[in-house]
TORKOL-4160 file (C-alpha; in steps of 0.2 Angstrom, whole numbers, padded with zeros to 4 digits, m for minus):
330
<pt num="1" X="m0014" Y="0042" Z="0010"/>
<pt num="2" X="m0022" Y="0057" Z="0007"/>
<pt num="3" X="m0021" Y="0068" Z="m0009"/>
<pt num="4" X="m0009" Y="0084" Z="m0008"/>
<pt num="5" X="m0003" Y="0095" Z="m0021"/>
<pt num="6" X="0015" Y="0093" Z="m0022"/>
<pt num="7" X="0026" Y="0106" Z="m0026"/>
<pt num="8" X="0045" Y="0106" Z="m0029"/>
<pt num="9" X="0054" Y="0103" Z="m0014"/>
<pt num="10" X="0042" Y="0107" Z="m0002"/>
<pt num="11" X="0031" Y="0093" Z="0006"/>
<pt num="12" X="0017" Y="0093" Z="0019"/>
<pt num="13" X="0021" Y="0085" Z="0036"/>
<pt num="14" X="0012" Y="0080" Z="0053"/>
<pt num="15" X="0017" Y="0094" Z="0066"/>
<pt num="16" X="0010" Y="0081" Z="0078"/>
<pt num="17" X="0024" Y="0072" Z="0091"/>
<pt num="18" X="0022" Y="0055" Z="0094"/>
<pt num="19" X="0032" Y="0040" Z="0100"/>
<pt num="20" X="0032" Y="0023" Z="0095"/>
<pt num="21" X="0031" Y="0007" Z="0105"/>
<pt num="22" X="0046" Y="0002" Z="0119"/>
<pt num="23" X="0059" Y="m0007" Z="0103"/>
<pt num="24" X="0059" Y="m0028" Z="0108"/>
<pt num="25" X="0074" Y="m0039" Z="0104"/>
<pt num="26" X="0067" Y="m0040" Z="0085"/>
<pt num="27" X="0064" Y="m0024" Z="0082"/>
<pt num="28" X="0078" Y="m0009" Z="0083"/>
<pt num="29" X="0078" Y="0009" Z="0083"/>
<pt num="30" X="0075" Y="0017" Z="0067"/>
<pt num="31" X="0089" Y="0028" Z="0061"/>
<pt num="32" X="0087" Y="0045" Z="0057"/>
<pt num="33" X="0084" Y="0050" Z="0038"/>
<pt num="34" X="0089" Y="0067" Z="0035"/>
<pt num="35" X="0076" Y="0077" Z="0020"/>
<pt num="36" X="0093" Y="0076" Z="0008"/>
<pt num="37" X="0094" Y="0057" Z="0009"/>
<pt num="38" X="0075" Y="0056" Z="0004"/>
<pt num="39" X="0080" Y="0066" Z="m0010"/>
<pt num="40" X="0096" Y="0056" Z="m0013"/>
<pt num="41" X="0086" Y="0040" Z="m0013"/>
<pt num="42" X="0075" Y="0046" Z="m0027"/>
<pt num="43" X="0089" Y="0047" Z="m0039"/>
<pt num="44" X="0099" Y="0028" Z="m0031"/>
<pt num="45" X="0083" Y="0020" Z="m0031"/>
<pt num="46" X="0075" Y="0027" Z="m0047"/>
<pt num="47" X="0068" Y="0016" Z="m0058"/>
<pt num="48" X="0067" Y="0029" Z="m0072"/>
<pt num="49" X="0069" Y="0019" Z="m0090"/>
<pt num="50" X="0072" Y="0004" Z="m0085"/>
<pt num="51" X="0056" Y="0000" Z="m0096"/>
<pt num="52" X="0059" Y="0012" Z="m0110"/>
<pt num="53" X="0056" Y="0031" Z="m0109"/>
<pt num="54" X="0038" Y="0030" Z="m0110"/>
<pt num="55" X="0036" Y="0017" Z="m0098"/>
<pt num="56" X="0019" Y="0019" Z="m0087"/>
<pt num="57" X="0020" Y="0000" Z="m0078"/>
<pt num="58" X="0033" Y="0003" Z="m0067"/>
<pt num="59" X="0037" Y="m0013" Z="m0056"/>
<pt num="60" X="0021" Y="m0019" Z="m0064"/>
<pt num="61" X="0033" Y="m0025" Z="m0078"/>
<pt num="62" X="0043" Y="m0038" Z="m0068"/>
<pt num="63" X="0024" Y="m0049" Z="m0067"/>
<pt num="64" X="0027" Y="m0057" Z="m0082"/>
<pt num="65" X="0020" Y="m0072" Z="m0093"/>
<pt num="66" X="0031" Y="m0082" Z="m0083"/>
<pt num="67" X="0026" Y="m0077" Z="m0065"/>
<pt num="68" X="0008" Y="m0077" Z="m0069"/>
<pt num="69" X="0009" Y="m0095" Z="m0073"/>
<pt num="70" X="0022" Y="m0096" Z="m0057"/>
<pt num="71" X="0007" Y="m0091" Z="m0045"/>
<pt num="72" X="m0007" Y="m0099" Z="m0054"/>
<pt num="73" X="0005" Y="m0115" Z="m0048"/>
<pt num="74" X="0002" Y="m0111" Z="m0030"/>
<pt num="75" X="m0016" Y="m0113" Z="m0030"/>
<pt num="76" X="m0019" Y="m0130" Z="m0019"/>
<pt num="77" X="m0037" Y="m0132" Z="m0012"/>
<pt num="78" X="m0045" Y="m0117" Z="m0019"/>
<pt num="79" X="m0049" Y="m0106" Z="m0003"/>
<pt num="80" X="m0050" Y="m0087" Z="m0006"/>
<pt num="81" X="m0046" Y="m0074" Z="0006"/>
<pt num="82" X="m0052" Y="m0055" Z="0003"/>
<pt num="83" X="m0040" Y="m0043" Z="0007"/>
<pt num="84" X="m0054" Y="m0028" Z="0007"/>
<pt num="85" X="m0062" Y="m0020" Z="0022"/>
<pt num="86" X="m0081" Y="m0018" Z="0020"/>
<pt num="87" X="m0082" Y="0001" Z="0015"/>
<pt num="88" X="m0087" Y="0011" Z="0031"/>
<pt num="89" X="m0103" Y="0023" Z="0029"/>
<pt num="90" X="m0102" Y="0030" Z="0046"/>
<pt num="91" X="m0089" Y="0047" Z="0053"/>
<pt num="92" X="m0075" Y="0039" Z="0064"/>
<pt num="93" X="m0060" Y="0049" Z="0068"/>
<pt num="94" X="m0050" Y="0039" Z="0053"/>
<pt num="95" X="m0065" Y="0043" Z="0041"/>
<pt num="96" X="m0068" Y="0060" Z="0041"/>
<pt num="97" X="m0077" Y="0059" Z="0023"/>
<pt num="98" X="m0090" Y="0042" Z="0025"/>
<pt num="99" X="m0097" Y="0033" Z="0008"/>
<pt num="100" X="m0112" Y="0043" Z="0002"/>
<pt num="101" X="m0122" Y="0031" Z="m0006"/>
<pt num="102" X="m0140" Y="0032" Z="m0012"/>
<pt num="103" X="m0152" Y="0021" Z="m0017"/>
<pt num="104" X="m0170" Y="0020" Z="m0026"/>
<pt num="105" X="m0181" Y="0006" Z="m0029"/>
<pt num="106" X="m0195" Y="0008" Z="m0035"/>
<pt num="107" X="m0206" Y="m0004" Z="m0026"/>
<pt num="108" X="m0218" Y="m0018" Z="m0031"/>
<pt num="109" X="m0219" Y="m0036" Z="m0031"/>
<pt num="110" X="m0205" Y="m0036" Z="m0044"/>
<pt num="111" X="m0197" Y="m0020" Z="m0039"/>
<pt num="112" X="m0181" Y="m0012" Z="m0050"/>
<pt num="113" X="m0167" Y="m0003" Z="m0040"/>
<pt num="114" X="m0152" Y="0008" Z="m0044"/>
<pt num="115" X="m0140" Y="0016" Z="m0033"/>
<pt num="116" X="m0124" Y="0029" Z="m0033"/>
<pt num="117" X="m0110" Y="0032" Z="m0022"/>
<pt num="118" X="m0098" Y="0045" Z="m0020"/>
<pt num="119" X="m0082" Y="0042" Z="m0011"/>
<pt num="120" X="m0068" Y="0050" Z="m0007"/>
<pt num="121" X="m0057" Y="0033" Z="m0006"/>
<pt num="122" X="m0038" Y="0041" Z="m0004"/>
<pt num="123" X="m0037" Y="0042" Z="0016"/>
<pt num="124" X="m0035" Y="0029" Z="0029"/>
<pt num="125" X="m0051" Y="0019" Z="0029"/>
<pt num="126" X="m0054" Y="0014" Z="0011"/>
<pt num="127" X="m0045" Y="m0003" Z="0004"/>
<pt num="128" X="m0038" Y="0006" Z="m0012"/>
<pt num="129" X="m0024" Y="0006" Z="m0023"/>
<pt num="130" X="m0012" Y="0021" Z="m0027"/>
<pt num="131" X="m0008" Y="0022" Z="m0045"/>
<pt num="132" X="0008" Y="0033" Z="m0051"/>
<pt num="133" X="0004" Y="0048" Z="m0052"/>
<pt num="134" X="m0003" Y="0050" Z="m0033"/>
<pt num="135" X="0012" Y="0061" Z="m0028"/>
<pt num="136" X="0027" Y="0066" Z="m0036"/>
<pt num="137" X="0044" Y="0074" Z="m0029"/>
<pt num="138" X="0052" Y="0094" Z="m0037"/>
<pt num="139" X="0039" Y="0094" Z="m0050"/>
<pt num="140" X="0042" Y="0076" Z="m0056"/>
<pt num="141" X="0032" Y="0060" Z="m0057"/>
<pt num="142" X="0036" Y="0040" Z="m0062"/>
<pt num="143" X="0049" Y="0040" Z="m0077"/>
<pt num="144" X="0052" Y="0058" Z="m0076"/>
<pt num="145" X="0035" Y="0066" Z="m0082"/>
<pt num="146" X="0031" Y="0082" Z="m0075"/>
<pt num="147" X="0018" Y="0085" Z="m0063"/>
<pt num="148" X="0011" Y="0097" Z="m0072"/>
<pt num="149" X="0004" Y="0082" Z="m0082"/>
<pt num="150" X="m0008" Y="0080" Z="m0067"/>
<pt num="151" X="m0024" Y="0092" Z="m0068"/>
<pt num="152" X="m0042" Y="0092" Z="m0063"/>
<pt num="153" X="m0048" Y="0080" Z="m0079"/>
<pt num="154" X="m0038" Y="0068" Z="m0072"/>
<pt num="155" X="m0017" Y="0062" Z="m0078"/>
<pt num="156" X="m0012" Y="0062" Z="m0094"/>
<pt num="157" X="0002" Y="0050" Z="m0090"/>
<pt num="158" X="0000" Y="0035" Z="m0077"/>
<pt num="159" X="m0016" Y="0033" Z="m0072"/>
<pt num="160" X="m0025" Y="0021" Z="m0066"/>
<pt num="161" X="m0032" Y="0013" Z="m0082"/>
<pt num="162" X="m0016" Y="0008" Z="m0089"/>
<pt num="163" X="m0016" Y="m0006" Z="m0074"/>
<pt num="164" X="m0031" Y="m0013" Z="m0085"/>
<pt num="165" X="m0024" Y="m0030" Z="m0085"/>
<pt num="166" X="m0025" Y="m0030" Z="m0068"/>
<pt num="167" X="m0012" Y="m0039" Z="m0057"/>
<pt num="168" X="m0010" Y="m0057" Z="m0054"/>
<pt num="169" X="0005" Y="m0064" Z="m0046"/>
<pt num="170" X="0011" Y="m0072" Z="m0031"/>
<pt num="171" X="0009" Y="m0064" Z="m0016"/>
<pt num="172" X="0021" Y="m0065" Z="0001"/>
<pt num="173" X="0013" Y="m0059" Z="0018"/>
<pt num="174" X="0024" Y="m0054" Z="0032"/>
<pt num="175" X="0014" Y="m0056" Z="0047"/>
<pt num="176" X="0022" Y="m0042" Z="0058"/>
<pt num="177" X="0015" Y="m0046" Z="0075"/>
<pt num="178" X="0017" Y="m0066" Z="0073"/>
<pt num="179" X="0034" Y="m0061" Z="0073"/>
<pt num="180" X="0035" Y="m0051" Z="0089"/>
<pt num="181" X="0024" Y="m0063" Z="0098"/>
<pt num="182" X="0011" Y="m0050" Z="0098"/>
<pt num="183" X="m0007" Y="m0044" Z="0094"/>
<pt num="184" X="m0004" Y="m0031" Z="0085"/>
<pt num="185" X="0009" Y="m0018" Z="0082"/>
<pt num="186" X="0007" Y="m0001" Z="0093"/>
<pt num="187" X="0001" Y="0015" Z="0082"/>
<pt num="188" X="0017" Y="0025" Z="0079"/>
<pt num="189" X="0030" Y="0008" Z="0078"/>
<pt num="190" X="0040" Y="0009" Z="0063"/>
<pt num="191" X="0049" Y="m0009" Z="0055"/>
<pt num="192" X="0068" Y="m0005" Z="0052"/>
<pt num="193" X="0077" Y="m0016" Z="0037"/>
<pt num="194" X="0085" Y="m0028" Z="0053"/>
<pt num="195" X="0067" Y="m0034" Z="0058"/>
<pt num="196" X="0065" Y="m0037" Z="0040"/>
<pt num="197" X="0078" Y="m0046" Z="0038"/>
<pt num="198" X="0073" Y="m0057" Z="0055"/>
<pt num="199" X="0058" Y="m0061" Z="0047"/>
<pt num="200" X="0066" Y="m0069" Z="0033"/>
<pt num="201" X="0078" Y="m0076" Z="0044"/>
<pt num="202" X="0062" Y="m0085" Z="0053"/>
<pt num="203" X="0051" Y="m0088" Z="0037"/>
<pt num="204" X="0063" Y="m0098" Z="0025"/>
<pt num="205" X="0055" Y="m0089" Z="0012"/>
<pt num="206" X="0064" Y="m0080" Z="m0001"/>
<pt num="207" X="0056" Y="m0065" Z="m0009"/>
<pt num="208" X="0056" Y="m0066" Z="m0029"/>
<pt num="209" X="0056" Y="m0052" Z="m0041"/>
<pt num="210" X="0037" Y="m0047" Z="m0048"/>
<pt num="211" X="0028" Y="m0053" Z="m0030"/>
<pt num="212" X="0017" Y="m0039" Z="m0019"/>
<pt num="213" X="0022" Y="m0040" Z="m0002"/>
<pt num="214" X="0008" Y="m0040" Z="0012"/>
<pt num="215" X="0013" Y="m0031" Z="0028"/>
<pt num="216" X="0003" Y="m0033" Z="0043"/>
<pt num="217" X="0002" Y="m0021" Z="0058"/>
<pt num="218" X="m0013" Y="m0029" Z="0066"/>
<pt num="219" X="m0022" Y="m0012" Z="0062"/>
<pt num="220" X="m0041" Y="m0017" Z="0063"/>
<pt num="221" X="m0035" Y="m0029" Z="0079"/>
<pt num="222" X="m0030" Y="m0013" Z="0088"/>
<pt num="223" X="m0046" Y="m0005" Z="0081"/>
<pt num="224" X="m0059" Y="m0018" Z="0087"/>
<pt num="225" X="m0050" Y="m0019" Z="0104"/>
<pt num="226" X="m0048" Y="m0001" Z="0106"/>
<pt num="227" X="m0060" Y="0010" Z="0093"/>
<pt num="228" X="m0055" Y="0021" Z="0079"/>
<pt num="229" X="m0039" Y="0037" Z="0080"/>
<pt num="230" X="m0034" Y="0047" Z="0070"/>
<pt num="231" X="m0023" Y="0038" Z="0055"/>
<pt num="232" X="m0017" Y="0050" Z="0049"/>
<pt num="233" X="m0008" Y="0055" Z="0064"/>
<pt num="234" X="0001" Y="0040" Z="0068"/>
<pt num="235" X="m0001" Y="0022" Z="0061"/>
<pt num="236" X="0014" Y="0006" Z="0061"/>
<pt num="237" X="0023" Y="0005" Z="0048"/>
<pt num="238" X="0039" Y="0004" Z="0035"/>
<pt num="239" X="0051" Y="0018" Z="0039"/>
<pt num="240" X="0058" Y="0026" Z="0027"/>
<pt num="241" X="0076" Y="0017" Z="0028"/>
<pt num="242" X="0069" Y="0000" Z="0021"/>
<pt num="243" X="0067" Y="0008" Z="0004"/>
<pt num="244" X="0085" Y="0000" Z="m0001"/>
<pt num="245" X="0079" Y="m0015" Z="0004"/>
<pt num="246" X="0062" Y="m0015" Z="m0005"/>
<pt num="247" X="0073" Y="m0011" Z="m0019"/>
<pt num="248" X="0084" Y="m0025" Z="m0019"/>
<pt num="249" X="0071" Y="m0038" Z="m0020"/>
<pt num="250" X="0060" Y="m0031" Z="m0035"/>
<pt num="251" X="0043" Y="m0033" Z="m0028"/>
<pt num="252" X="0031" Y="m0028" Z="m0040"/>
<pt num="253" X="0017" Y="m0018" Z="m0028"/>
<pt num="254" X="0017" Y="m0018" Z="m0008"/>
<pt num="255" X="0002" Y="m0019" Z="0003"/>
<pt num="256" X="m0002" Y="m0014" Z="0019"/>
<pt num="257" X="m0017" Y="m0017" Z="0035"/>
<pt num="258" X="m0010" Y="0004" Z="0037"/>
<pt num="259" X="m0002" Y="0014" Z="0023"/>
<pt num="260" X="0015" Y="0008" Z="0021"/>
<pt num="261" X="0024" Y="0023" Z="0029"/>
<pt num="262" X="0025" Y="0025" Z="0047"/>
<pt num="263" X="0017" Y="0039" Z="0055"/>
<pt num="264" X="0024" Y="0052" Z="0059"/>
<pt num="265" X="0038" Y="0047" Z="0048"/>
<pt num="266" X="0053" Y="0053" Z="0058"/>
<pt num="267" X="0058" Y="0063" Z="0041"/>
<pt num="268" X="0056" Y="0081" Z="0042"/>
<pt num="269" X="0048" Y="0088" Z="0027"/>
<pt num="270" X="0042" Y="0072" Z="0021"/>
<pt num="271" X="0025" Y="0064" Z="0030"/>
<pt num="272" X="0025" Y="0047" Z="0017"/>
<pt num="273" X="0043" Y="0046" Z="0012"/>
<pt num="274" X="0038" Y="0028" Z="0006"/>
<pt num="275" X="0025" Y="0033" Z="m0004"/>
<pt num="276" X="0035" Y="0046" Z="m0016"/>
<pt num="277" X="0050" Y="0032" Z="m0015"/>
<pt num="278" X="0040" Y="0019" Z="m0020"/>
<pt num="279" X="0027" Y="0027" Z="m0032"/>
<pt num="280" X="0039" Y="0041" Z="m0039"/>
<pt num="281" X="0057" Y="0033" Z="m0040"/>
<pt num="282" X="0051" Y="0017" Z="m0041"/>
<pt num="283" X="0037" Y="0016" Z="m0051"/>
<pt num="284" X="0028" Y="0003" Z="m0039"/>
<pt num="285" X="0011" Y="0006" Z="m0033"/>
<pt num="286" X="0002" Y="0002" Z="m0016"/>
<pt num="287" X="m0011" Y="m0004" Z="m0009"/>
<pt num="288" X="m0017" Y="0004" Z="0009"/>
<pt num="289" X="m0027" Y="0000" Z="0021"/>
<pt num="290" X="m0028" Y="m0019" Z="0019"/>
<pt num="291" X="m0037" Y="m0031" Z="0029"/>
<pt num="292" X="m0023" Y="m0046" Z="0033"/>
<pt num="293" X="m0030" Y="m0055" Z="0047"/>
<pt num="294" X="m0040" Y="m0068" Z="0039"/>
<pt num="295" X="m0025" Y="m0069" Z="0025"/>
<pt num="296" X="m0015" Y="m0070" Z="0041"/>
<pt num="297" X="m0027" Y="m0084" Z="0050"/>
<pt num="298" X="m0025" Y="m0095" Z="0033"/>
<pt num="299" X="m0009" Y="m0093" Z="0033"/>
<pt num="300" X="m0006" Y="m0101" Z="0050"/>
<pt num="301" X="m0015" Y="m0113" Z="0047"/>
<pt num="302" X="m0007" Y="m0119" Z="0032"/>
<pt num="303" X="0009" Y="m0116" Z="0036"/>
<pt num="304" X="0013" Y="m0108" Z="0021"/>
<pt num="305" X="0015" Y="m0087" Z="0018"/>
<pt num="306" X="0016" Y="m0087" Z="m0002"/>
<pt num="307" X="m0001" Y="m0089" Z="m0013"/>
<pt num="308" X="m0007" Y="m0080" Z="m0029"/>
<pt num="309" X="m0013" Y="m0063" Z="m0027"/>
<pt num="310" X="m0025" Y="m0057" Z="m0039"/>
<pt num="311" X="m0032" Y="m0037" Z="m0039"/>
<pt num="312" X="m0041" Y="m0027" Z="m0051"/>
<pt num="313" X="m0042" Y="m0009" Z="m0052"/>
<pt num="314" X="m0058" Y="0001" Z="m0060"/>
<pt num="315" X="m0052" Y="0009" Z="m0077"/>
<pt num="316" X="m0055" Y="0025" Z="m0074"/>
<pt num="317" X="m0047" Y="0037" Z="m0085"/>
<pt num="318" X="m0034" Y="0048" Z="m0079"/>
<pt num="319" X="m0038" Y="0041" Z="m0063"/>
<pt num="320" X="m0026" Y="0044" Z="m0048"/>
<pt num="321" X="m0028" Y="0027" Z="m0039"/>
<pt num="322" X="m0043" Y="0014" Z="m0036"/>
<pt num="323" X="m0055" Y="0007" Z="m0022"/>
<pt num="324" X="m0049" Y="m0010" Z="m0024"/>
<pt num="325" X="m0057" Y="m0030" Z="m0018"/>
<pt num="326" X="m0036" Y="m0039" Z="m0019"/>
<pt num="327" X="m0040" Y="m0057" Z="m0018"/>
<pt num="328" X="m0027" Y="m0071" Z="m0013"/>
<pt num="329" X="m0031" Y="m0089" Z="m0016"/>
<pt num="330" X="m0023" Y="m0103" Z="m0006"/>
C-alpha cells in the first residue's frame, strides 16, 4: 500500500470505477459498507489494551512459546518455499519508483565490491511488511497513540524494530483460485466472508489463534499472462466486510500475492479499509505483495495447506514497515 498522511476523518480514495469479475456459485456479491461502519468497526474490532496500555505487539502476541514449538512441529521433509518476489529494477505501470542500486568493484584478480540501494518499498511491487504505524484513523494509531507520534525521523511508538524477534509461527494458505477452479482471480474481484467460509468448508482446516493467513489471488499468474496495470487502481482482494471474520479467528499477521484490500474498495472515503482495520484496530500487521504460487504448487502436491512460516523484518528504527524474504518450510 502506498504511504499517505492520514488526517482525522478524512481519507484518500481511488476516483477510479471499476467492476470486478461476473460472481460464480462460490463467490457472492459484496455488501455495501457504509464510511460509518468503517468507523464503527474500528471501535467493535479494536484490540486497544488487550496487551496492556503500552502494548506495541499487537496480534504478534497471540505467537507464543507454545505456537512456536506448535509449528516448528510441522516441519516433515524439510523443503523451503520463498514467499518473496525478486525486487524489480525496471518502470512498469505497478512500479512507478524502480530499485536504485549502485555498485562499485574495484577490479583485479581479487577484486572487492560494495553496493547501495534505495527503495521506495511501500507500493505494489515490493514484498514487504507494514508495521503499526503505516496508517492510523481520526488522529489515532494501534492501542490509542496519537499520529502525531509519526514524524520524519521516523515513530516513536510502533515501528518496525520492535518486531525484532521476528515472527515464526504456523502459517495457513488459502489458495483463492484452486477454490473457483480458476487461474487466477480477475483485478477488481473482491472475497466476501461466505467464500471464506466455503473454503473452510472444502479445506478441513481450522484456522488457530497466532497463525498468518496467506491469501492468493493468482496476481503474478495474471501478470506473466497479461503484463503489468496499474495496482493501485484495482487488484483482488478481502473486502472490507471480512474484517469480523478475521477477527474471530485471531490470526496474528495476514499475507497477500495483492494488498489485502480490494481495489477499489467499494468504501467511499476509505481506499484500504483493511489496512486501517487490521493495522489500526487490530494491531495486526501485513504483508503485501507476496508470491504464493510456488507455496501454492507445494501445497498441492502435499496435500497439506498448514506449515511453519518464518519472516524477519530489518530493525530499522522508527521504521514504518520492511522489505521482507517470509519463508514457509514444509
Amino acid at each position: 500500500m502506498r504511504s499517505v498522511r492520514v488526517i482525522p476523518l478524512v481519507f484518500l480514495t481511488s476516483t477510479l470505477s471499476l467492476s470486478s469479475a461476473a460472481p460464480t456459485r462460490a463467490q457472492a456479491l459484496p455488501p455495501q459498507v457504509t464510511p460509518e461502519e468503517v468507523l464503527g468497526w474500528v471501535e467493535e474490532l479494536s484490540n486497544w489494551g488487550r496487551w496492556g496500555p503500552d502494548d506495541e505487539l499487537g496480534t504478534l502476541n497471540l505467537i507464543t512459546a507454545e505456537k512456536r514449538r506448535q509449528a516448528a512441529a510441522l516441519v516433515q521433509d524439510g523443503v523451503a518455499v520463498s514467499l518473496a518476489r525478486n525486487v524489480d529494477k525496471e518502470t512498469a505501470p505497478d512500479n512507478p519508483q524502480p530499485l536504485e542500486h549502485s555498485l562499485r568493484w574495484s577490479g583485479g584478480q581479487v577484486g572487492w565490491g560494495g553496493d547501495s540501494y534505495s527503495i521506495s518499498y511501500h507500493g505494489y511491487s515490493y514484498s514487504h511488511l507494514d508495521a503499526l504505524p503505516h496508517t492510523g484513523v481520526a488522529g489515532r494509531l494501534y492501542n490509542g497513540y496519537s499520529t502525531d507520534t509519526v514524524a520524519e525521523g521516523g515513530a516513536e511508538r510502533l515501528g518496525i524494530e520492535v518486531m525484532g524477534g521476528g515472527i515464526f509461527t504456523r502459517g495457513v494458505l488459502i489458495d483463492l483460485p484452486r477454490l473457483r477452479g480458476v487461474p487466477f482471480l480477475e483485478p477488481g474481484t473482491a472475497v466476501t466472508v461466505e467464500e471464506l467460509q466455503a473454503w473452510e468448508r472444502s479445506s478441513g482446516v481450522t484456522i488457530e489463534p497466532g497463525d498468518v493467513l496467506l491469501i492468493r489471488t493468482g496476481r503474478w499468474v495474471k501478470r506473466a499472462q497479461d503484463g503489468p496495470w496499474p495496482a493501485g487502481r484495482q487488484l483482488a482482494g478481502l473486502h472490507a466486510s471480512t474484517a469480523a471474520w478475521l477477527h474471530e479467528r485471531d490470526i496474528a499477521a495476514i499475507g497477500c500475492d495483492g494488498v489485502t484490500d480490494v481495489l477499489p474498495s467499494g468504501v467511499e472515503g476509505f481506499s484500504h479499509p483493511l489496512h486501517q482495520l487490521a493495522l489500526v484496530a487490530m494491531g495486526m500487521p501485513l504483508f503485501d505483495n507476496l508470491d504464493l504460487d510456488e507455496l501454492a504448487e507445494e501445497a498441492a502436491a502435499r496435500g497439506r495447506l498448514t506449515f511453519l512460516f518464518t519472516a524477519a523484518p530489518i530493525r530499522f528504527p522508527g521504521g514504518l514497515g520492511s522489505p521482507v524474504n517470509p519463508t514457509v518450510v514444509f
